[in-house]
C-alpha atoms as a printed R data frame, in Angstrom:
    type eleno elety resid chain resno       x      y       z
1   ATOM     1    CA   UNK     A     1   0.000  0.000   0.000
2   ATOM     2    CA   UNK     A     2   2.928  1.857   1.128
3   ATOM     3    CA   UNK     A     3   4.842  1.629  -2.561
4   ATOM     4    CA   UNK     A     4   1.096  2.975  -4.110
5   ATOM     5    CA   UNK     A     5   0.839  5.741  -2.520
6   ATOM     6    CA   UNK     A     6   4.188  6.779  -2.977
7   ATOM     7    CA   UNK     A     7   4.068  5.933  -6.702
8   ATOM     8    CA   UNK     A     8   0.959  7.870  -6.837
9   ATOM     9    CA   UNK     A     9   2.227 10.936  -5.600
10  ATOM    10    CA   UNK     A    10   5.782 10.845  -7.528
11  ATOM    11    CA   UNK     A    11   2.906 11.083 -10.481
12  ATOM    12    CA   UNK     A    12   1.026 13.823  -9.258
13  ATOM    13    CA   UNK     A    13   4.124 16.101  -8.629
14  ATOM    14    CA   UNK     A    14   5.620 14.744 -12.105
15  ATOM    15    CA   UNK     A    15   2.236 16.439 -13.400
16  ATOM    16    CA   UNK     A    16   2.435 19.475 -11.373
17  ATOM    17    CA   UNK     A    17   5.675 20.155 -12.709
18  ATOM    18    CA   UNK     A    18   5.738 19.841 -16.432
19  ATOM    19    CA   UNK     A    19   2.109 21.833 -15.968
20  ATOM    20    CA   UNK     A    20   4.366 24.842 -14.739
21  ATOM    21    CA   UNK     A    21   7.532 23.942 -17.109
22  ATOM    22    CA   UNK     A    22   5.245 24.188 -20.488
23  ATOM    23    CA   UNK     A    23   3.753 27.200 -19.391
24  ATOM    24    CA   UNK     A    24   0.101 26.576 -19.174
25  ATOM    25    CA   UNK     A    25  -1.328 30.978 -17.990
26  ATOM    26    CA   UNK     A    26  -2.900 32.596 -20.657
27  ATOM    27    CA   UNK     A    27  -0.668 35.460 -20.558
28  ATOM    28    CA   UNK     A    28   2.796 35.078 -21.915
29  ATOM    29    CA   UNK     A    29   5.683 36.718 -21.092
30  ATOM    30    CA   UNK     A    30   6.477 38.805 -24.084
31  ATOM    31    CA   UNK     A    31   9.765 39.228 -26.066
32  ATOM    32    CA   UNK     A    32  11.656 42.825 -25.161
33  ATOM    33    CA   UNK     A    33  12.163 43.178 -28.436
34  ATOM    34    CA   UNK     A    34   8.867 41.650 -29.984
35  ATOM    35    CA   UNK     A    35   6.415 43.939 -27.472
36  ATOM    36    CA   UNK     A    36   7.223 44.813 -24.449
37  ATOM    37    CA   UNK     A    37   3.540 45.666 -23.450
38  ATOM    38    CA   UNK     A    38   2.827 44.289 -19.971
39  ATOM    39    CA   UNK     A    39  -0.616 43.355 -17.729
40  ATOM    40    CA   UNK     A    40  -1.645 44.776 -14.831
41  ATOM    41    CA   UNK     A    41  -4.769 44.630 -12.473
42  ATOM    42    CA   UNK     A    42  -6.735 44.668  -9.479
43  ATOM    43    CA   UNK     A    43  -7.013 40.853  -9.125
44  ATOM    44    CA   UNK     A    44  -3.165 40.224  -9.384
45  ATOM    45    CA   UNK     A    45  -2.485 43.314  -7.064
46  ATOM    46    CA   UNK     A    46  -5.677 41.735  -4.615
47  ATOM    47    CA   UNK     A    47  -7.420 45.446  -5.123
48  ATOM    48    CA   UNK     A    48 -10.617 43.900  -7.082
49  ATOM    49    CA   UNK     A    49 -11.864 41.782  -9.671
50  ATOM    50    CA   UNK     A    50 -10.590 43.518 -12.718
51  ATOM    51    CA   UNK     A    51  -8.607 41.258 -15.046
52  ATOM    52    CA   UNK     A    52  -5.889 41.533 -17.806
53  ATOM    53    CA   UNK     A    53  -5.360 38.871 -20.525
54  ATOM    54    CA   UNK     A    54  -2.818 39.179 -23.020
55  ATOM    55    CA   UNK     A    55  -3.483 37.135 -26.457
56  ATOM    56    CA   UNK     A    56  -0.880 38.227 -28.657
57  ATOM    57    CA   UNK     A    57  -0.787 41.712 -29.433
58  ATOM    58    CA   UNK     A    58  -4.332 42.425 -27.839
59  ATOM    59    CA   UNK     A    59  -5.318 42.939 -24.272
60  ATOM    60    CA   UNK     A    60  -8.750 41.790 -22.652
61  ATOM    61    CA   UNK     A    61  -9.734 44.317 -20.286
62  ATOM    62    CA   UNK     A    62 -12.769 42.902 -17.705
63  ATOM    63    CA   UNK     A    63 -13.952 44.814 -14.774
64  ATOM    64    CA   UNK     A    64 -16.773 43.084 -12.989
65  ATOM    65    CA   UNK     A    65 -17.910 45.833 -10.426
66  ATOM    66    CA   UNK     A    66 -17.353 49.725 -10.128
67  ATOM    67    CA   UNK     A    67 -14.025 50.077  -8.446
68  ATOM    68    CA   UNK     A    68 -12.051 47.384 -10.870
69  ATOM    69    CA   UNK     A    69  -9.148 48.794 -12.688
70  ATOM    70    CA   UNK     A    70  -6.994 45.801 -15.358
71  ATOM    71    CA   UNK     A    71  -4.724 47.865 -18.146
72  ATOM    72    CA   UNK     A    72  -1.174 47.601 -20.203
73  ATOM    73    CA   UNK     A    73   1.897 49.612 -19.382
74  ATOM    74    CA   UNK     A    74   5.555 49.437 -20.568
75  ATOM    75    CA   UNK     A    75   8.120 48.578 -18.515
76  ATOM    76    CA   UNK     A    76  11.420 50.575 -18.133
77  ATOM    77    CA   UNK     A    77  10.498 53.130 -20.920
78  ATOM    78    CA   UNK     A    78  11.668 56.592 -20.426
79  ATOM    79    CA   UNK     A    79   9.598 59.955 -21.534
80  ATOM    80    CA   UNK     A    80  10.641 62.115 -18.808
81  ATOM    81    CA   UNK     A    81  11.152 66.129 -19.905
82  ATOM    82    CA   UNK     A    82   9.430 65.496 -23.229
83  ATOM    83    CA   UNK     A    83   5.898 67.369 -24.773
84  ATOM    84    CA   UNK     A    84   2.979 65.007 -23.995
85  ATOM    85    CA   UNK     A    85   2.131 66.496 -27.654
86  ATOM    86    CA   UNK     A    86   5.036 64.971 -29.296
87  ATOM    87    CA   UNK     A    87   4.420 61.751 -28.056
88  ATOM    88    CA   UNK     A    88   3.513 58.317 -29.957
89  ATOM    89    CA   UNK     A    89   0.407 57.487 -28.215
90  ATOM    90    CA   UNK     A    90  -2.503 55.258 -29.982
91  ATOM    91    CA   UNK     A    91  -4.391 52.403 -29.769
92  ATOM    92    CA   UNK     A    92  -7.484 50.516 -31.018
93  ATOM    93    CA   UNK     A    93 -10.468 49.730 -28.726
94  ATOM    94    CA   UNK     A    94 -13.755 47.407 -29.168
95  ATOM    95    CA   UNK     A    95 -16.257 47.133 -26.117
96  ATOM    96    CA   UNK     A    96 -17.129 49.038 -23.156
97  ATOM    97    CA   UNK     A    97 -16.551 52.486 -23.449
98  ATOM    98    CA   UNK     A    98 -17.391 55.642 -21.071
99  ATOM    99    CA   UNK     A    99 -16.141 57.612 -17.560
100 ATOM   100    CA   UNK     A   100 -12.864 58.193 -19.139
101 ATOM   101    CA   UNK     A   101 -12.044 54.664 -19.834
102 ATOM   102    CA   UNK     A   102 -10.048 53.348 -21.382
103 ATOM   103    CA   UNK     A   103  -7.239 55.857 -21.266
104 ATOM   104    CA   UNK     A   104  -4.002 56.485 -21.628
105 ATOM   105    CA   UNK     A   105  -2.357 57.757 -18.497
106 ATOM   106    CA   UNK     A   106   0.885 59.932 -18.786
107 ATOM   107    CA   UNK     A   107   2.734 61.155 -15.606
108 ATOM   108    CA   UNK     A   108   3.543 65.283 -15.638
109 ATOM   109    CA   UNK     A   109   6.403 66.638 -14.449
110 ATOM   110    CA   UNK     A   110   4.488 69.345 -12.399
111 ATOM   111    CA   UNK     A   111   2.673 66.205 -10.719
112 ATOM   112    CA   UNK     A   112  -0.634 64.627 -11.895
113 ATOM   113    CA   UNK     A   113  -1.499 62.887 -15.186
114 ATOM   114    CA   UNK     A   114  -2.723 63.454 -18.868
115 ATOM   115    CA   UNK     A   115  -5.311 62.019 -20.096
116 ATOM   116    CA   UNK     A   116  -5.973 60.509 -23.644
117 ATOM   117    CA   UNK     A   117  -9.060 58.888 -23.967
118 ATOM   118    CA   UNK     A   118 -11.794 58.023 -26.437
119 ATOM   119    CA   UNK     A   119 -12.303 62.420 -26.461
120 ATOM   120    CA   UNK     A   120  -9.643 61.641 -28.115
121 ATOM   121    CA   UNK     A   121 -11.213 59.800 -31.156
122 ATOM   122    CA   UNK     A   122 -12.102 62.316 -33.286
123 ATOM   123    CA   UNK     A   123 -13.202 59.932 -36.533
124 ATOM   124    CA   UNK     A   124 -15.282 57.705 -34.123
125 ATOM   125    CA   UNK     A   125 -13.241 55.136 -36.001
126 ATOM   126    CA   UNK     A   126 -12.408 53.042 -32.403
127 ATOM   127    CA   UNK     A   127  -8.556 54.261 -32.745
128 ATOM   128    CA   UNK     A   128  -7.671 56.477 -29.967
129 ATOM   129    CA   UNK     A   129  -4.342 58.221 -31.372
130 ATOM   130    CA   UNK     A   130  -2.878 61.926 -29.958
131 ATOM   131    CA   UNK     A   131  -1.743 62.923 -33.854
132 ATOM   132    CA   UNK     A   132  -5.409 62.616 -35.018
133 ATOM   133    CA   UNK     A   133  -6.793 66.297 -35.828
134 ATOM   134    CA   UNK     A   134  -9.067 67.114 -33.199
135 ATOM   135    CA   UNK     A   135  -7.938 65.189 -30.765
136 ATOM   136    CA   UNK     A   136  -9.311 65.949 -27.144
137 ATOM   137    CA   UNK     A   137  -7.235 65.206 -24.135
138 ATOM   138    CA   UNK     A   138  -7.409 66.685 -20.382
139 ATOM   139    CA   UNK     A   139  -5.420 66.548 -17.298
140 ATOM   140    CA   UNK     A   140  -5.494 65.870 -13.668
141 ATOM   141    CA   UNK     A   141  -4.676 69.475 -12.852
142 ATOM   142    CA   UNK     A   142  -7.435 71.496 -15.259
143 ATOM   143    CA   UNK     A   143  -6.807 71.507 -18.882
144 ATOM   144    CA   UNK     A   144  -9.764 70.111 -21.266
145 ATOM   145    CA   UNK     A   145  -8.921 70.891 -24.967
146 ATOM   146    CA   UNK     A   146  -7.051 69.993 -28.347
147 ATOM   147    CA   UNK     A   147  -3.980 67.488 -27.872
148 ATOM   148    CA   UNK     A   148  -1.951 70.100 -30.327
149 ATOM   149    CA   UNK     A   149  -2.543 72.921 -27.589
150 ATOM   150    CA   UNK     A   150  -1.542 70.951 -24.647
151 ATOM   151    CA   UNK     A   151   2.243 72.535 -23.161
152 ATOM   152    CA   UNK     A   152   2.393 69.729 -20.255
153 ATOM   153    CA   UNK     A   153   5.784 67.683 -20.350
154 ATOM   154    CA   UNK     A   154   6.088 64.137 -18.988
155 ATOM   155    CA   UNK     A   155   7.790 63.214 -15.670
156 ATOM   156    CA   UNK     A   156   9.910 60.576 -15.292
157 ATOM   157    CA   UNK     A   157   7.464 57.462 -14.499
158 ATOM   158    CA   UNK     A   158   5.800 55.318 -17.563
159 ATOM   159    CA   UNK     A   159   2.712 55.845 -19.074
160 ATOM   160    CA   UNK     A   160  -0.049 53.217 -19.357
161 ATOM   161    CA   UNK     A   161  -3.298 52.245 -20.402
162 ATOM   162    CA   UNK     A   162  -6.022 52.034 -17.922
163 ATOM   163    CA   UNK     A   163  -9.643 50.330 -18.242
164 ATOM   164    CA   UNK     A   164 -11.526 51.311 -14.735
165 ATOM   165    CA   UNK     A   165 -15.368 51.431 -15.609
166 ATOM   166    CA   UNK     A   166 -17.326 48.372 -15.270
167 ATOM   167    CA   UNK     A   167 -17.285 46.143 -18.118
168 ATOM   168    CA   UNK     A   168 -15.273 44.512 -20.992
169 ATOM   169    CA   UNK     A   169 -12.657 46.191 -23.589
170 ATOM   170    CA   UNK     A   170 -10.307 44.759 -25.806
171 ATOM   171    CA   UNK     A   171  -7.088 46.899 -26.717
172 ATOM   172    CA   UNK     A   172  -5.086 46.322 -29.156
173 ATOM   173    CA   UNK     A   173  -2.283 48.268 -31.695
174 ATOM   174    CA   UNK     A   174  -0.896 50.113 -28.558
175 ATOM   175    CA   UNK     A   175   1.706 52.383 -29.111
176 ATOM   176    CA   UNK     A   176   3.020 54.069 -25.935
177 ATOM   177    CA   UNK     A   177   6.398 55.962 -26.345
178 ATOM   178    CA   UNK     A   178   8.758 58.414 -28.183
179 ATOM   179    CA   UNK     A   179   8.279 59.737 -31.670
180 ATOM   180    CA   UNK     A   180  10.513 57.984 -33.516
181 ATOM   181    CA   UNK     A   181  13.553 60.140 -34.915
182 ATOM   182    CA   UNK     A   182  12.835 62.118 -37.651
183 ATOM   183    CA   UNK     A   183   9.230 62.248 -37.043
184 ATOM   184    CA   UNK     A   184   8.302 65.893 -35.191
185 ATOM   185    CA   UNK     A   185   4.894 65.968 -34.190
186 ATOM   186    CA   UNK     A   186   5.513 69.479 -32.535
């Protein structure tokens, strides 16, 4: 009985561990050079029920209840000193929409945040993106207006997307970061 049991669990841990070896979470650690787009949310962090799941290049956004938060951020980037203006800042978005959400979140050097949001979808296309002509952004500390009018300059931490209304959005296309060289966007 003694040699069964012991058999038995040798198997089960033999299980256990090639279920953790292959990898089995539905969110994959991405490539640094492929994308190097990241999850966060309430559930991993134990603040909530909001979720993040990363399939390929898109990101499921799910927020059961008011008071979830899930969203993408880069990691190690640096934008501090720059123009929010001349930023690359974009993305596509299908689902829940509304309260500011989702958004893209940029730290100010002054303190508080700018925010690009679906204001910020000018076409009503579902592609959020700070270039596009009439693009509406605001800030933590008053401003409401056109992205090309904006004078605020980043700070030093990373900028992110946030989902933190109730309900289910998938982002996808997200471009969070410099303008490339060559490219002024002013």
């Amino acid at each position: 009985m003694f040699k069964r049991l012991t058999a038995l669990l040798a198997g089960a841990a033999l299980v256990a561990i090639a279920s953790v070896s292959l990898g089995t979470s539905a969110q994959a650690a991405p490539s640094p050079k492929s994308n190097p787009l990241l999850c966060f949310d309430g559930a991993s962090e134990g603040s909530g029920n909001g979720t993040c799941v990363r399939q390929g290049s898109s990101f499921t956004l799910t927020n059961p209840e008011p008071g979830d938060y899930s969203g993408v951020y880069v990691e190690n980037q640096s934008l501090g000193g720059l123009p929010v203006r001349s930023l690359v800042l974009s993305y596509t978005y299908a689902g829940t929409v509304g309260g500011g959400s989702p958004r893209i979140s940029v730290p100010l050097a002054g303190g508080g945040y700018a925010y690009v949001d679906a204001a910020c979808d000018a076409n009503l296309d579902g592609v959020v993106n700070l270039a596009e002509p009439g693009c509406i952004i605001s800030d933590s500390n008053g401003f409401y207006g056109l992205a090309a009018d904006y004078t605020g300059v980043t700070g030093t931490s990373y900028a992110f997307i946030v989902a933190d209304q109730p309900g289910t959005v998938v982002v996808s296309e997200i471009k969070l970061g410099r303008t490339p060289p060559g490219k002024n966007k002013g």
